[in-house]
C-alpha positions in Angstrom: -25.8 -95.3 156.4 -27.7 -93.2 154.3 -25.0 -91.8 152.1 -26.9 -88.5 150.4 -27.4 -87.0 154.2 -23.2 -87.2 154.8 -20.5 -84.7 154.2 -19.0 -83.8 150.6 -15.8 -82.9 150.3 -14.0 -79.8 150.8 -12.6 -78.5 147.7 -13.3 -75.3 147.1 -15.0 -71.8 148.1 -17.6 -72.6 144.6 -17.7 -76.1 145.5 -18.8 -75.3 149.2 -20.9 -72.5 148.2 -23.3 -74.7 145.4 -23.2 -78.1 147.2 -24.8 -79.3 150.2 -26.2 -82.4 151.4 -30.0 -82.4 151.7 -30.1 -78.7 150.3 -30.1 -77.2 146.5 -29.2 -74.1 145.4 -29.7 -72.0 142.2 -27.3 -71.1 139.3 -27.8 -69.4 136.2 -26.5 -70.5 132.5 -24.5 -67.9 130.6 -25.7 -66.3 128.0 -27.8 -64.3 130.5 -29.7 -63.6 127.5 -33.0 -64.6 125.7 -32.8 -65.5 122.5 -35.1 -68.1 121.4 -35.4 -67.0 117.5 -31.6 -66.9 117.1 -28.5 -69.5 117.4 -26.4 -66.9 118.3 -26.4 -64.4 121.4 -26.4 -60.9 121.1 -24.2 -61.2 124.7 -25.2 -57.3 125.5 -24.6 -56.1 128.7 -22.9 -59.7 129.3 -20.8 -58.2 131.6 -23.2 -56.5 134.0 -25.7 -59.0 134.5 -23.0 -61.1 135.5 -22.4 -59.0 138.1 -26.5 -58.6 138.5 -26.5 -62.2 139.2 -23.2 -62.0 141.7 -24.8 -59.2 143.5 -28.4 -61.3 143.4 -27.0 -64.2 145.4 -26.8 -66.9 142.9 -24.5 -69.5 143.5 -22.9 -70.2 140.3 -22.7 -69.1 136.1 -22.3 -72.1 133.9 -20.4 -71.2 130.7 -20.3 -73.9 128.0 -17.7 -75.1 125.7 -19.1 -76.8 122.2 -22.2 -75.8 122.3 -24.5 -79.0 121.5 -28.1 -77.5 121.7 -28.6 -75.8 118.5 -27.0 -72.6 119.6 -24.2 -71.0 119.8 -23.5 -70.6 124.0 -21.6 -67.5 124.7 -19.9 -67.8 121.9 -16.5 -66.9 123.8 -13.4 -69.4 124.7 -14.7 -70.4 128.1 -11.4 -70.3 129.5 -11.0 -66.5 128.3 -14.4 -65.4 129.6 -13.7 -67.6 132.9 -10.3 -64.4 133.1 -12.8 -61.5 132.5 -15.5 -62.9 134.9 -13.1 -63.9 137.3 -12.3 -60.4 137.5 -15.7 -58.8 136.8 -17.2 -61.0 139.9 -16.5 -61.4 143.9 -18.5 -64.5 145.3 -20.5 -66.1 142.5 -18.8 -69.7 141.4 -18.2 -69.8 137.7 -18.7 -73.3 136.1 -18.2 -74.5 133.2 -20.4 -77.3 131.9 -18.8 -78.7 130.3 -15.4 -78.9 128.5 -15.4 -81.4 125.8 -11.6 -83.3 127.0 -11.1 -85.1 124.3 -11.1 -82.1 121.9 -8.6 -80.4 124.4 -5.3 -81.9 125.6 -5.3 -82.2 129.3 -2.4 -80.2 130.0 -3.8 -77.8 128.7 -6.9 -78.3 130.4 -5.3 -78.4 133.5 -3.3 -75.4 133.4 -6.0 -73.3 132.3 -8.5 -74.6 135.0 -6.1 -74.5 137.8 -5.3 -70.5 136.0 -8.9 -69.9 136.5 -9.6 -71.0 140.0 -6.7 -69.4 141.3 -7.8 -65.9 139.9 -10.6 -66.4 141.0 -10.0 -66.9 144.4 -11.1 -71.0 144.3 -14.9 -69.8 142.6 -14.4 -72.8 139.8 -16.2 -75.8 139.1 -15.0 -77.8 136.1 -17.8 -80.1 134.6 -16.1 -82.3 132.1 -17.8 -84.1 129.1 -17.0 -86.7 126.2 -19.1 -85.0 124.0 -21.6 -85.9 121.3 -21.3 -84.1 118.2 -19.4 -85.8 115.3 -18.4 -83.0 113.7 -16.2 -81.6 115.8 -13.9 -84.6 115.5 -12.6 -84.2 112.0 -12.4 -80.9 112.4 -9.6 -81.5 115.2 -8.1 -84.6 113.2 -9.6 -86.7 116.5 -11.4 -90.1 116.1 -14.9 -89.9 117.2 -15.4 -93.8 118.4 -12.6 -93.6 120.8 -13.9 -90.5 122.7 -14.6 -92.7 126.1 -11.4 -94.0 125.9 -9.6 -90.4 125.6 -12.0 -88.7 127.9 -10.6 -91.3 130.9 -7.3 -90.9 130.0 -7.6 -87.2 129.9 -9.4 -87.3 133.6 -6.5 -89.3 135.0 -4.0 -86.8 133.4 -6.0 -83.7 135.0 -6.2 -85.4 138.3 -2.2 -85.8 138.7 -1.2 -82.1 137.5 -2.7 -81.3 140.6 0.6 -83.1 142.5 4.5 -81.8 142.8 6.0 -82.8 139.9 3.7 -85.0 138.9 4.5 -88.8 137.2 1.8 -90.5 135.1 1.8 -92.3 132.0 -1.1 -92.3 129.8 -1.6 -92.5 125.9 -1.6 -88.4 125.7 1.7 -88.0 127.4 4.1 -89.2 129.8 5.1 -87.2 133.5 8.2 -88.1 134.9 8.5 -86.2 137.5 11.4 -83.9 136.0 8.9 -80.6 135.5 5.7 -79.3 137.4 2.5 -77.8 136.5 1.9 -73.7 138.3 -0.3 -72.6 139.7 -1.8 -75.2 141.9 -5.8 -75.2 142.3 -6.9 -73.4 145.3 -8.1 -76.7 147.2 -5.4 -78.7 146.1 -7.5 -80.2 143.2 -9.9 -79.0 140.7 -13.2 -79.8 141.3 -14.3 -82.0 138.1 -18.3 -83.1 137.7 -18.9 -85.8 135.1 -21.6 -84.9 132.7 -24.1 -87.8 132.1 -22.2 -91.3 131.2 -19.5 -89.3 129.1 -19.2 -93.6 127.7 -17.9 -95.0 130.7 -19.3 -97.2 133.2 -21.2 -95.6 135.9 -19.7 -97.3 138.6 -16.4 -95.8 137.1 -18.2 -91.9 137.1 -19.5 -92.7 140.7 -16.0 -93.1 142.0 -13.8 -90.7 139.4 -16.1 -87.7 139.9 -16.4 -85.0 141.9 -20.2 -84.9 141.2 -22.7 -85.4 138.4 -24.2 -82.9 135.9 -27.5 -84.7 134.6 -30.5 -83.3 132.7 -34.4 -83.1 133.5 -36.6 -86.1 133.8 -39.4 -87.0 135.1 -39.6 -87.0 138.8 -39.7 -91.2 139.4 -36.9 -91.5 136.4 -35.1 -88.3 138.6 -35.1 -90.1 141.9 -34.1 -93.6 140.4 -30.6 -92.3 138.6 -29.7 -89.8 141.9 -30.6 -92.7 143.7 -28.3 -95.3 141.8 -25.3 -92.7 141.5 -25.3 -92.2 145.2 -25.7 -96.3 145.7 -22.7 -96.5 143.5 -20.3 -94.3 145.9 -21.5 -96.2 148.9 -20.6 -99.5 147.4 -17.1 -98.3 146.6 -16.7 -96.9 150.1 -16.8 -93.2 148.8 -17.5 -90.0 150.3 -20.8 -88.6 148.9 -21.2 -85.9 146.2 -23.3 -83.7 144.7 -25.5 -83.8 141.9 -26.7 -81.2 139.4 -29.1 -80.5 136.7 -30.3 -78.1 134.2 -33.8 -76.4 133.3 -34.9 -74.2 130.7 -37.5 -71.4 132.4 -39.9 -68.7 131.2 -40.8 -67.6 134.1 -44.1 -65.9 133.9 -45.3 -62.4 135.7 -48.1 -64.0 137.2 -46.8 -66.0 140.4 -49.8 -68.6 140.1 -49.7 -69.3 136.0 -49.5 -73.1 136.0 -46.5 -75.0 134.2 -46.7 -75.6 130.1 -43.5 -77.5 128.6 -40.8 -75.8 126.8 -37.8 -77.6 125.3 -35.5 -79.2 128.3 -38.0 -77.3 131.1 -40.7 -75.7 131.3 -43.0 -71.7 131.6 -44.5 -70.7 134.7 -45.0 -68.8 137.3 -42.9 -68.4 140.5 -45.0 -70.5 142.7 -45.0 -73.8 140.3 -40.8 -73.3 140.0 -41.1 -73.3 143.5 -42.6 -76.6 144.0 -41.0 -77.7 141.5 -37.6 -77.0 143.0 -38.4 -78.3 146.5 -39.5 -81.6 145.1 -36.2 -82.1 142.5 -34.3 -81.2 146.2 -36.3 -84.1 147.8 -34.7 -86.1 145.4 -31.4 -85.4 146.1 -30.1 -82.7 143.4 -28.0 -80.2 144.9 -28.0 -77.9 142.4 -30.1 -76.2 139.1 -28.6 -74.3 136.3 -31.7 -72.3 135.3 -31.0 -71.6 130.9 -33.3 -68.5 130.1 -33.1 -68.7 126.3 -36.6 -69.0 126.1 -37.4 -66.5 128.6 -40.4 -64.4 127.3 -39.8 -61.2 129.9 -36.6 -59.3 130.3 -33.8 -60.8 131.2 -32.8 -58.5 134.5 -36.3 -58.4 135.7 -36.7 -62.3 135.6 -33.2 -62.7 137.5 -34.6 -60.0 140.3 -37.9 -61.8 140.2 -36.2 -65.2 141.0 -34.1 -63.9 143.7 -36.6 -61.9 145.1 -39.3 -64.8 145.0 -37.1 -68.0 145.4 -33.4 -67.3 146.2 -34.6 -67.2 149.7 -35.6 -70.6 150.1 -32.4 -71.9 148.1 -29.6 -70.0 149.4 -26.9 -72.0 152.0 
């Protein structure tokens, strides 16, 4: 059987609204703000073109939580901005891709994720990540080499606050049962997508997951990894899931302008994006996070050019 043409799960209303077999839609990361000459965001009008893209039809806003790309992301606790956006939106899913676990404890995690889908009325999608910046670890009193290790633990630990008084044992704490973990997530779990390996065997992401964030690659490199993730599900007798990437866009006023690389993407016109999209979909990715740091045109107009010129063919 081939296993990237079957059902995913039902989890929730943002889960259901980005992900579907054989089809891709759009998202956009947060900021929703160019600014290629600074680190840090100016985040004006943050607020409304949130609500821009809501209206627009994308499917989801990525938020990020330690920032690993030489800027500062939204600069905001993505938790907190999930509450204002939450409240600031009505359909648009709001990711987050992806909180670093082993920086936070999982209870924590888990209560604010579960907080955050709730208000929202089931709109989030919780990448998770082992992250990569050494940093950040002595800064938190954490050791960096175990990060794998903690980042598993932390997974399993998510996964059974989900349950009625939950019982698990694992090296960040123990549940015995005695005490419970409000409010439940809308669809009965929080929908967690593994960013790349996060140091732990892929057969072991293939199965713990509830899909996979990846980054750009060349198209044959592109099809191999979907390809292999998928393989691995089907091995293990899973259910398939979705798969996600990012792309930095400038996306150029003139429809025709052919593609010229940009860090993590590329600047073009419509009609290359296009074809561009289409042929990532062929390859089984689900869903783009479109990043437009680098954008050279205004910000709104780019989102209302992409809706106008692409939403269309990308919209379940």
């Amino acid at each position: 059987m081939d296993i990237a043409h079957t059902d995913f799960p039902r989890i929730n209303r943002a889960y259901a609204g980005a992900f579907q077999p054989g089809e891709l839609t759009l998202g956009l990361v947060v900021p929703l703000e160019a600014h290629r000459n600074s680190a840090v965001p100016t985040l004006e009008r943050h607020v409304a073109r949130a609500q821009l893209a809501d209206q627009l039809g994308f499917a989801a806003l990525w938020l990020r939580d330690v920032p690993s790309f030489g800027d500062a992301g939204q600069t905001f606790d993505p938790f907190v901005y999930l509450g204002l956006l939450s409240g600031a939106t009505r359909s648009i899913g709001l990711g987050v891709a992806s909180v670093i676990l082993p920086l936070r404890h999982p209870a924590h995690v888990a209560k604010q994720a579960a907080s955050a889908d709730v208000l929202s009325g089931g709109r989030l999608l919780l990448g998770v990540a082992s992250g990569d910046r050494p940093e950040e670890y002595p800064a938190m009193a954490m050791d960096f080499a175990s990060r794998g290790d903690r980042f598993r633990d932390s997974v399993a630990y998510i996964r059974a606050m989900s349950d009625d008084y939950p019982r698990v044992q694992t090296d960040q704490g123990t549940l015995t049962g005695g005490a419970d973990m409000l409010p439940k997530p809308v669809g009965g779990r929080l929908p967690m997508l593994v960013t790349g390996g996060s140091r732990q065997d892929p057969d072991w992401v293939a199965q713990s997951s509830d899909g996979w964030i990846t980054y750009p690659r060349d198209p044959a490199s592109q099809g191999r990894v979907v390809a292999d993730y998928r393989a691995r599900i089907a091995a293990a007798g899973g259910q398939n899931k979705p798969v996600m990437q990012s792309l930095y866009v400038d996306v150029l006023a003139d429809a025709d302008a052919e593609p010229r690389p940009i860090h993590l993407g590329f600047a073009s016109g419509t009609k290359f994006l296009r074809q561009y999209l289409i042929e990532v979909r062929d390859l089984g990715i689900n869903h783009v996070a479109l990043n437009l740091r680098f954008n050279g045109a205004d910000v709104e107009d780019t989102m209302q050019r992409i809706a106008d010129d692409l939403l269309p063919d990308f919209t379940l």
